[in-house]
N, C-alpha and C positions, 0 to 999 in steps of 0.2 A: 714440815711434815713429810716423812718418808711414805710413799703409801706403791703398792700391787694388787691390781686388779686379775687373776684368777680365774681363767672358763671354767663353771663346774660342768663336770664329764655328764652323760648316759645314766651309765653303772652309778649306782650313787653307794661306795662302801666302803668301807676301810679296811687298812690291816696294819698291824704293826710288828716289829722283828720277834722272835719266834723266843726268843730270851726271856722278851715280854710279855708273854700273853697273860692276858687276864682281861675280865670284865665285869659284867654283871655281878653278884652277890646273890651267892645261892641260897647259904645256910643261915647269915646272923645279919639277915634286912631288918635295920630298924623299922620301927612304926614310917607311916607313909605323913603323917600326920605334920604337917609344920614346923619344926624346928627354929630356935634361934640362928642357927646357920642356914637352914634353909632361905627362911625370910631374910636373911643378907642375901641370896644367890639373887631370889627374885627382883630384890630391889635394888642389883646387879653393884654394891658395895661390897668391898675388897673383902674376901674371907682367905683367913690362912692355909686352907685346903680344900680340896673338893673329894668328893667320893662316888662311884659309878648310883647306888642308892641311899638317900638321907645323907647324913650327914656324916663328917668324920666322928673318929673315935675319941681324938684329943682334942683339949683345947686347943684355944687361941694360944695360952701361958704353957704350952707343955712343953718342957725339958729336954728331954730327948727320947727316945723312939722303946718300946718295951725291953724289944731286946736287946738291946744298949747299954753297957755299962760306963756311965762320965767319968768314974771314978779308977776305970783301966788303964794301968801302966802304958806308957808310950814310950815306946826306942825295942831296939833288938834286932832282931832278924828271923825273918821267916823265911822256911825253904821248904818249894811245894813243886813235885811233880805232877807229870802232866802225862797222858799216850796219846799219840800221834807227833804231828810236824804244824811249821807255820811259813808262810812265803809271804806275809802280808803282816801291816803295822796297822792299814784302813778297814776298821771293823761295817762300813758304811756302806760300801758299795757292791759291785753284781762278784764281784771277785774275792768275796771277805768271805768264803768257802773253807779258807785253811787260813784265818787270819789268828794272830795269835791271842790269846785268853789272857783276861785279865787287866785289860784298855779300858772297857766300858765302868764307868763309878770311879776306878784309882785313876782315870788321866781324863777318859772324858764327862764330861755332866748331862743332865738334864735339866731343863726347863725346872721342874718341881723332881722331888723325891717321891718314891713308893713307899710306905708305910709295908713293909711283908707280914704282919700283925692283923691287917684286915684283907678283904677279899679284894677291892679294889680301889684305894686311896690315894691320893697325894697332899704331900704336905711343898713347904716354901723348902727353897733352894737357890737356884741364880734367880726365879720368881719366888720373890717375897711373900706373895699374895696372888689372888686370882678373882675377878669380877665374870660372872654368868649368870644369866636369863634363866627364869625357870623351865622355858624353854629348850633351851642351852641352844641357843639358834646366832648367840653372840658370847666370845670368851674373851677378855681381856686378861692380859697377863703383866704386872708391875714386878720390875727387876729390883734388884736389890744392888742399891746404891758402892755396898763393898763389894760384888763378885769382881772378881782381877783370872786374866789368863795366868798362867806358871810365869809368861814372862813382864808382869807386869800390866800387861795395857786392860784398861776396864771392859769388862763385860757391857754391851751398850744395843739396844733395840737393831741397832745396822747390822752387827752380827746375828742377832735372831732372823732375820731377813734375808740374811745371805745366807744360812745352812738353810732356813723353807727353802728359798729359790735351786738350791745346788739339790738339793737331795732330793726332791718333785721332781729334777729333768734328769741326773745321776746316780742318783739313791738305789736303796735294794729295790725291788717291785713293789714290796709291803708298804714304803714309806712314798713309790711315788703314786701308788693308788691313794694313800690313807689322804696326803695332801693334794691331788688333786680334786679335793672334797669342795676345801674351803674358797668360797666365792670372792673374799677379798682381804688381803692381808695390808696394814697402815701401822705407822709409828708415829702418834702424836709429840713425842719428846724423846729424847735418849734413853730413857727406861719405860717405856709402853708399849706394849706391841698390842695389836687388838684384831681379831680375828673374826670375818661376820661368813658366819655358817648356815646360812640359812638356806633352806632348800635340800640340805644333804640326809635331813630325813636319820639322824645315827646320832642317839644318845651318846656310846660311847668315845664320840670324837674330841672333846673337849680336853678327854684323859688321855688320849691319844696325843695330843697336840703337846700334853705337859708332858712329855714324853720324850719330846724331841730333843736331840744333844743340840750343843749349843757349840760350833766351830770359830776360829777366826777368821774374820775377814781380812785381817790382812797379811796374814800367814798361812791359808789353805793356797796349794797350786790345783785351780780349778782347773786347768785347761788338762791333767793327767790326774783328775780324781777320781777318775772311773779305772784305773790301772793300779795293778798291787805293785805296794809301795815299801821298802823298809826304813823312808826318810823317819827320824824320831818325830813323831807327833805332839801338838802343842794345844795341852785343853786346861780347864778351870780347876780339873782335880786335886786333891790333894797327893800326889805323885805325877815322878817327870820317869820317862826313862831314858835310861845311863847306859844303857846295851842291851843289843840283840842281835843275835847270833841266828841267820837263817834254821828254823827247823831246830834248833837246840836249846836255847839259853836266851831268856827274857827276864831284864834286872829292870825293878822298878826302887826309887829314893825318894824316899818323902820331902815334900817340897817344904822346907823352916817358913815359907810366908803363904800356905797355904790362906787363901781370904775365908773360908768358911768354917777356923774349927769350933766357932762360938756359935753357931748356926744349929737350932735344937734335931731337926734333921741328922745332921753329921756329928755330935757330939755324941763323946763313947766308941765312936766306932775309926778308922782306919787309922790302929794303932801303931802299926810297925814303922821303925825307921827304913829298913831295906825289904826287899821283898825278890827273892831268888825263885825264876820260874824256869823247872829245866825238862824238856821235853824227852820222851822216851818213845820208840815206835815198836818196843815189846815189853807188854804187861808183863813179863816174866822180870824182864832186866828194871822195871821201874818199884819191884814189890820188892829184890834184892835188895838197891839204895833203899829204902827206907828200914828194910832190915840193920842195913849196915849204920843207918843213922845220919846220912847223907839228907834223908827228907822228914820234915818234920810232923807232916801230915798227911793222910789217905783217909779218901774215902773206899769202901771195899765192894764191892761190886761182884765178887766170888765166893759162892755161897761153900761149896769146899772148902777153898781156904779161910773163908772163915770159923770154918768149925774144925779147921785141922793145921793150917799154915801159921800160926800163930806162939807156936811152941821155940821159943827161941831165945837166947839170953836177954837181950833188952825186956822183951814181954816177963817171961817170969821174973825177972828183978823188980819190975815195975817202973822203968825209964818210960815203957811203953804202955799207953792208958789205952783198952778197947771200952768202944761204947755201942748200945743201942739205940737209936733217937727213933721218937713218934710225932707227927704233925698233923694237922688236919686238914692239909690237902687233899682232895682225891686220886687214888691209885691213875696213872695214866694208861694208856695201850700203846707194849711194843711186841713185833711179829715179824712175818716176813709179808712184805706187803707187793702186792701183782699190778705189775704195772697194764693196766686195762689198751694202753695204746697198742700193745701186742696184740695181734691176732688172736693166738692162742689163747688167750684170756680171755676173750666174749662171754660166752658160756658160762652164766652165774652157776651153774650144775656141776659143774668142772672148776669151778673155782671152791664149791662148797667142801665135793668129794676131796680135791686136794689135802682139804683142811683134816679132813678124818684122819690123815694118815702122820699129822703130827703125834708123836707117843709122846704128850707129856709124862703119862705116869714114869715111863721105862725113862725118859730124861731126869726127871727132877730126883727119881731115888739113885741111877749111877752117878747122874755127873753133877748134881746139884746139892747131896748130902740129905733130900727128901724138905728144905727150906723154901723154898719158892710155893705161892699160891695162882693155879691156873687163873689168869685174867677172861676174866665174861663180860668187860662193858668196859667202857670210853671215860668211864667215869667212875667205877670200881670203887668199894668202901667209902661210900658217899651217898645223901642224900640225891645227888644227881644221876645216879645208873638205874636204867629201867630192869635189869634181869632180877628175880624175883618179885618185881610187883606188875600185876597186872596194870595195862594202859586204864587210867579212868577218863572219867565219861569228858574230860576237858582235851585229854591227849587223841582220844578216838576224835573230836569233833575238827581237832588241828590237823589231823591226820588223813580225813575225810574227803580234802577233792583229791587226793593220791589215792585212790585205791590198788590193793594189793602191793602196794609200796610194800609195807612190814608184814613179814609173815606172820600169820596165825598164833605159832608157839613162841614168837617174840613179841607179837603183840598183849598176848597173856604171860608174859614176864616168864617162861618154861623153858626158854631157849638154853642151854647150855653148851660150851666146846665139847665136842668130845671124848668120852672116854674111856682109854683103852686099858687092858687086861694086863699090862705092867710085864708083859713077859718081852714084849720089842717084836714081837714076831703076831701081833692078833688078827688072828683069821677072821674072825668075825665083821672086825673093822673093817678090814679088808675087803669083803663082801658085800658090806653094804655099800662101799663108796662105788664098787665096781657095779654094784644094782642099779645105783642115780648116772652111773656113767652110762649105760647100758639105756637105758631110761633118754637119753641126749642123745643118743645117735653115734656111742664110742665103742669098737672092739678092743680085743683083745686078741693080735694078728701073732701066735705065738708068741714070744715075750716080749710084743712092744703095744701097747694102746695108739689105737689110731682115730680118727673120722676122714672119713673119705678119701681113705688110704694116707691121709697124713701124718707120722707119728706124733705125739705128743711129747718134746722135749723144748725146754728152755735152761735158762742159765741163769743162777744164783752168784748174784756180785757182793764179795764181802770184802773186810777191811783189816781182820786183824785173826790171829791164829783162834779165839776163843768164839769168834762168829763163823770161822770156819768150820772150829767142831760141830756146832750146831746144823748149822748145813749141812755139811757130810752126814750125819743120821739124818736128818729129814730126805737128805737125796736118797741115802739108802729103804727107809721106808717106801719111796714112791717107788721103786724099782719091782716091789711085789707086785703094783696094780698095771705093770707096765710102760711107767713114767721116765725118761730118761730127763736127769735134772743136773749138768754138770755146776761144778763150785769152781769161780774164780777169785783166787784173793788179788786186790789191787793193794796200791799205796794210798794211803790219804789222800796225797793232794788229786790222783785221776779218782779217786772214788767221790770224791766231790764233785769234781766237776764233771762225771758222767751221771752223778747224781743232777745236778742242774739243770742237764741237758735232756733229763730223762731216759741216758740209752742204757739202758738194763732193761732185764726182763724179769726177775724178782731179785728186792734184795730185804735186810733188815729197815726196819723205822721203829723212829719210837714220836707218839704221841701224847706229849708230855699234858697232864690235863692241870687245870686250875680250880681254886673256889670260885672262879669270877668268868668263863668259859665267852670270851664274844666277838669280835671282830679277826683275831685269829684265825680262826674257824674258816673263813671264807677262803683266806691263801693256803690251807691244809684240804678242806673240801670240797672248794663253791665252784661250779661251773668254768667262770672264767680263768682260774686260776687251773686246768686243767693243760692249756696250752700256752700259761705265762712260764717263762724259761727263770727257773731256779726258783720257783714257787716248792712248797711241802707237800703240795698235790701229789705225792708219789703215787699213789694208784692211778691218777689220770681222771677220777668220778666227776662224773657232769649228769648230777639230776635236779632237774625243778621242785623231787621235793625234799634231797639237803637244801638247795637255797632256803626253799622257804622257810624249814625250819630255823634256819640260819638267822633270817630276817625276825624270825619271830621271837625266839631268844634275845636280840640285841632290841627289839622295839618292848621286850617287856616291862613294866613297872612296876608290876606286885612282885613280892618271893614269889605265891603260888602261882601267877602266870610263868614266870621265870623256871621254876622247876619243871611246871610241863610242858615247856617248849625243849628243855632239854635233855626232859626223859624222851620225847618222840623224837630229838634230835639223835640221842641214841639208838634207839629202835632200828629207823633207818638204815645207820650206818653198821650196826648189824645185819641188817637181813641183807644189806647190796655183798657179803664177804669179800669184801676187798682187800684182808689182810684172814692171815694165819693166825692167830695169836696165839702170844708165849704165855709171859710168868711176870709177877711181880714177888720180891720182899715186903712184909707187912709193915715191917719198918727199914730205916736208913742206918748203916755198919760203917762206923768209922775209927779209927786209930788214928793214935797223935803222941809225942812226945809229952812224955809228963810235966814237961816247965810252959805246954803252952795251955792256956786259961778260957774259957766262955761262959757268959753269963747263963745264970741257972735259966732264964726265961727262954723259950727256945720260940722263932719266929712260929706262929702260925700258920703261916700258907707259903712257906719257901719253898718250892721245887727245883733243886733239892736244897734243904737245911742250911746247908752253906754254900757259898759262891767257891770258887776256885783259892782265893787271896783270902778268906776269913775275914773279913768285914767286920764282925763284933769281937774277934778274940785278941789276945793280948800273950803278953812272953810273960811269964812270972816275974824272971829273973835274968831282963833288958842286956 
């Protein structure tokens, strides 16, 4: 028997990588009521999935996954751009900032699979099955006898053991908090691992744990696994990769002895024989190749060119297929978000007024084609956003030893961005931000705003010419209220790691939200994570009552408890204005070469729709 014994920490919480996030089940909680699956969890006999509430969707007998098609051509070639660079092959570690896209599923695995169909599932994978407590205070996890590395050697409990121990003392922060949870890790045989949680107080750990990639033990170099690497990496996936080209050119080949394509999981999906990923560090020159037909697939992220770039022989011949997709994830929040470790940024008053002087309207009709929807919530077109509904009497009572936490008009669900007069130039706006600044103790020292004779200027960090635009009007807007805001564009790789390090003083984020919003949360908004280095904490917030809401959401059981810990979790993070907020699409804009194919059923709750590598789709014509 293999066994690790495990101090659990203080802090008792997890987090897991930011690719991942999901938890709870906001929208479609089955009944709380008993289940056949349930009553296996209880009576801690192996069930073929688990799900954050009730039970899974599929059987025990099911096939493969909704949006899967078994019956999908396999062989071809896919060729998929990418913007930005990559200096890294180890998606794992503190330095997988600029690591490159498309490792995680095609080279490395997880314990179990996500189902993207429900809000937060797993089904078998390298674990077959999964035993837990109704409790969940104890999780065993049974491997499955064929998982095999690319090069042969079996998937075996000693490697489940060696990526927990490597990735708790090397891992990102999210993975070595999430496992410094579990109190004692054991292998009763080659394929057991069993995991006793007890004491960590955090439903969603279980799915956390199934979660974790599965390395080799006898092919990781531990001793430089915290350095970026561009050694080819060796995982259980169904692709190896064949080259990679710093920052340019990442070839992925399907591995002919894949062990899992009969695995219902994995059936229908990772179609392609080759898989061409080539990097581009201007949207301009990556939107050309696929013009040219060099790429086979885009996602569009440019609400102009969608409604105007489009006009081009492939497209009107019909090589080239434009779509619109819809899913029922919740809209997430992206903006420019203030990093509160700044001085300058104290002043919730001056962080508000700031916000006045974003002009969506005059953005979204010049430069946006009038297609974008102002974002008002964290959770946007979704059962989970508090803005128009007033807090009820369950949200107010969670709410309650925080007082004055949520303001008033966001407490009655009336809060909205603001908005302006569409001309780029609103006096009005402008006046009243200069009223609330006036209101804090800020002049107006001829044309620069000050307190206490200090000007108010910082500096906006961006990455690429289209965030720069954005910038450049929001700096120019602030120059009417006497803001000096200059715009730096960096490169990726230092805009990452000045992101890591926190040294900016506003830049873009985006807040990617889920059906299933929970342990996440803590490394984008919990206290501690405010001065963990390369945490998503970009604003820097440390308040007692996001933790608690934090806590209250992941300790929920019911939907309706569940919901209003995350309307008030909202609330909150509204009324602290810790971010500017932009815009979202109603829906996902994609283009693709007419020979490449996806099944009619589109995931549920993918954020976004598709992965980088097209996981369900397939070549017509291989």
């Amino acid at each position: 028997m293999i066994r690790r014994f495990i101090r659990a920490p203080a802090r008792r919480f997890a987090i897991i990588l930011i690719a991942a996030l999901a938890s709870l089940s906001p929208f479609y909680s089955r009944a709380e009521a008993p289940s056949i699956h349930s009553r296996q969890i209880e009576a801690q006999e192996p069930t073929h999935g688990v799900a954050m509430h009730g039970a899974p969707a599929l059987p025990p007998d099911f096939d493969h996954f909704p949006y899967a098609n078994p019956a999908a051509k396999k062989g071809g070639r896919l060729r998929v751009g990418l913007a930005g660079t990559f200096d890294s092959l180890n998606p794992f570690n503190l330095k997988a900032g600029s690591t490159a896209q498309g490792l995680v599923g095609n080279v490395f695995q997880t314990l179990m699979a996500r189902s993207l169909d429900e809000p937060f599932t797993f089904y078998g994978l390298i674990a077959k099955s999964i035993d837990i407590d109704s409790g969940r205070t104890h999780v065993t996890f049974h491997l499955d006898p064929r998982a095999r590395f690319s090069d042969g050697a079996p998937v075996t409990a000693a490697d489940v053991l060696f990526t927990f121990d490597l990735l708790k003392t090397k891992g990102r922060p999210q993975q070595r908090v999430a496992y410094s949870l579990v109190k004692s890790i054991d292998a009763p045989d080659e394929l057991t691992v069993r995991y006793d949680i007890s004491g960590a107080g955090d439903r969603e750990l279980p799915l956390i744990l199934a979660l974790m990639p599965v390395l080799p033990k006898h092919a990781t170099d531990t001793a430089h696994f915290q350095d970026a690497t561009l050694a080819k990496p060796l995982g259980s996936g169904p692709y190896v990769v064949t080259e990679a080209k710093p920052g340019t050119r990442l070839v992925l080949e399907r591995n002919p002895n894949y062990w899992g394509n009969d695995v219902p999981s994995q059936r229908g999906l990772y179609n392609f024989d080759q898989i061409e990923i080539e990097y581009f560090r201007d949207g301009n020159a990556l939107f050309e190749a696929f013009k040219a037909g060099l790429i086979d697939y885009r996602e569009e992220t440019s609400p102009t060119r969608w409604a105007d770039g489009y006009d081009f022989p492939a497209a009107r011949e019909g090589r080239i297929v434009r779509e619109e997709l819809h899913n029922d994830s919740p809209k997430g929040m992206e903006g420019f978000a203030f990093n509160l470790r700044r001085p300058v940024f104290q002043d919730i008053r001056l962080r508000e007024a700031l916000g006045m002087m974003f002009d969506f309207e005059w953005i979204n009709a010049n430069l946006f084609s009038g297609l974008y929807t102002r974002t008002k919530s964290f959770f946007d077109q979704s059962e989970l956003a508090s803005s128009g509904r007033p807090a009820s009497a369950a949200e107010r009572a969670l709410l309650s030893p925080f007082p004055g936490v949520v303001r008033e008009d966001i407490m009655e669900g009336r809060w909205r961005p603001p908005v302006n007069d569409g001309t780029g130039r609103d006096r009005e706006m402008a006046k009243k931000a200069l009223t609330l600044l006036e209101d804090a103790g800020y002049r107006l020292d001829g044309d620069a705003l000050k307190k206490d004779g200090v000007p108010v200027a910082f500096e906006i960090m961006v990455k690429d010419r289209s965030e720069e635009r954005l910038a450049l009007n929001y700096s120019d807007s602030l120059k009417r209220i006497g803001v000096t805001a200059s715009v730096r564009l960096v490169d990726e790789v230092q805009y990452q790691r000045r992101r890591q390090k926190f040294d900016f003083d506003m830049m873009p984020g985006q807040w990617i939200a889920s059906a299933s919003p929970g342990n996440e949360q803590r490394m984008r908004w919990g206290s501690a994570s405010a001065t963990q280095e390369a945490s998503f904490n970009l604003a820097g917030a440390a308040s007692p009552a996001i933790d608690a809401m934090i806590a209250a959401l992941l300790s929920a059981k019911s939907h309706g408890d569940f919901v209003t810990a995350v309307r008030a979790f909202d609330r909150v993070l509204l009324s602290g204005f810790y971010i500017v907020p932009f815009y979202h699409a109603p829906n996902q804009w994609i283009a693709h070469s007419s020979d490449l194919k996806r099944p009619e059923h589109l995931p549920r709750y993918a954020t976004p729709i598709f992965g980088p590598t097209l996981d369900s789709w397939w070549k017509d014509a291989p």
